[in-house]
C-alpha positions as CSV (number, residue, x, y, z in Angstrom):
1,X,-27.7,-12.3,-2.1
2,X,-25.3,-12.5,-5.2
3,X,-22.3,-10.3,-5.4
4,X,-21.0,-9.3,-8.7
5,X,-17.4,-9.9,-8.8
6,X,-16.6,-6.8,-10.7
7,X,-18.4,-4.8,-8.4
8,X,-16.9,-6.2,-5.5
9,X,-13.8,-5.4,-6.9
10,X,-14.6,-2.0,-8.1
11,X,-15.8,-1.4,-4.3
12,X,-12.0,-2.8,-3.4
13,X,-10.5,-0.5,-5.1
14,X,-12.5,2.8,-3.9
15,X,-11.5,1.6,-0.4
16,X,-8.1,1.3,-1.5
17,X,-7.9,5.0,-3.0
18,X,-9.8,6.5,0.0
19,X,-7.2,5.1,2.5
20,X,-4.1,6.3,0.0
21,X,-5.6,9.7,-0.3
22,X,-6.2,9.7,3.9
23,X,-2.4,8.9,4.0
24,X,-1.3,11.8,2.0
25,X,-0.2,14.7,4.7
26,X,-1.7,18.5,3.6
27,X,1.5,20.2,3.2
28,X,1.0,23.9,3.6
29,X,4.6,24.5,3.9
30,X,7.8,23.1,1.9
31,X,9.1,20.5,3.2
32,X,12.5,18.4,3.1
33,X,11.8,16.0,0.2
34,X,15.0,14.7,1.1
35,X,14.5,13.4,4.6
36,X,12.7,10.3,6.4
37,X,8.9,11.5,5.7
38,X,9.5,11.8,1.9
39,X,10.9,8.1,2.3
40,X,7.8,6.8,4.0
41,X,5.8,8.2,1.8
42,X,7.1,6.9,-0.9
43,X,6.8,3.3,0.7
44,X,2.8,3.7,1.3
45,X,2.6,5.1,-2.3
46,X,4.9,1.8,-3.9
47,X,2.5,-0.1,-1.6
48,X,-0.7,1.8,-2.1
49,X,0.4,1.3,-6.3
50,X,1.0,-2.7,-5.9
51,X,-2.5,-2.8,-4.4
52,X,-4.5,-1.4,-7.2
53,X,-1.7,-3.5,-9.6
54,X,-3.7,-6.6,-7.6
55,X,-7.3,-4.9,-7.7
56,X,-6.7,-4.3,-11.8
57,X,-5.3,-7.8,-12.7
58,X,-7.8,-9.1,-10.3
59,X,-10.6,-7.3,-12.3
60,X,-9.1,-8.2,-16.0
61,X,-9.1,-11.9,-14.9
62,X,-12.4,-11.9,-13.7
63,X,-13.6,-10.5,-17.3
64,X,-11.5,-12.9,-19.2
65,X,-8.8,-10.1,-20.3
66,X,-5.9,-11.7,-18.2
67,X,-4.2,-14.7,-17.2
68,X,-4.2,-16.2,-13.6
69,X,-0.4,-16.4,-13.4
70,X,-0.8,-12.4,-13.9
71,X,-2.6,-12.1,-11.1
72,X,-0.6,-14.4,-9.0
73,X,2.5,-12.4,-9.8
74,X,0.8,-9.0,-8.9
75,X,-0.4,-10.6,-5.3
76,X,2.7,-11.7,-5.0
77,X,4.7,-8.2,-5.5
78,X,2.0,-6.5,-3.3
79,X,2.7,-9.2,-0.4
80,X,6.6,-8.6,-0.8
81,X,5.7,-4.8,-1.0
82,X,3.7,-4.7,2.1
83,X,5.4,-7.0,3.9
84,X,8.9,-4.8,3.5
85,X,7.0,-1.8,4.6
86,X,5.7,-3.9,8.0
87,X,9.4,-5.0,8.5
88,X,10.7,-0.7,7.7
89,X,7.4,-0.2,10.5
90,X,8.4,-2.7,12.5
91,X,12.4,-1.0,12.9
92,X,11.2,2.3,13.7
93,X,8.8,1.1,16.1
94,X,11.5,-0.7,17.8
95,X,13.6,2.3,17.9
96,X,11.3,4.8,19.1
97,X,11.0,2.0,22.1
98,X,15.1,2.2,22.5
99,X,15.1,5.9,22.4
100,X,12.1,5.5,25.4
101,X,14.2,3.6,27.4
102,X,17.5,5.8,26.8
103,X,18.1,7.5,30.5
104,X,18.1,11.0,30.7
């Protein structure tokens, strides 16, 4: 079964958008845009951006329109992207687990 690359990618980046619009809260209310939750949701949207940066340069260079340093240097600014957000994940997981094991 062949796979056309450019549909392959097209399908990447549908996937990509549905789980960036499933991240996106339903505010009914106003909300702080000052606080913790405005920061974290700017970090999945820098992330969820530098993924479709990758998905388009990965499309261009498949049809010939761009250069495989260009896509090398959107991968890595998506991997430095999402591997900050893991590390900010990875600090407020740890903690929450500190906060657990505070005594009442």
């Amino acid at each position: 079964m062949a796979i056309d690359s450019l549909a392959a990618a097209r399908a990447y980046l549908d996937t990509a958008r549905t789980i960036a619009n499933a991240h996106q809260p339903n505010l009914t209310q106003e909300a702080d845009q000052t606080g913790f939750g405005n920061l974290v949701n700017q970090a999945v949207s820098a992330a969820s951006g530098a993924g479709e940066t990758v998905e388009t340069a990965m499309v261009q260079a498949a049809t010939g329109r761009a250069d495989l340093v260009d896509v090398v240097t959107a991968v890595s600014a998506a991997e430095a992207t999402l591997e900050t957000v893991v590390a900010v994940r990875d600090e407020v997981i740890k903690a929450y687990q500190d906060i657990l094991r505070m005594p009442i």
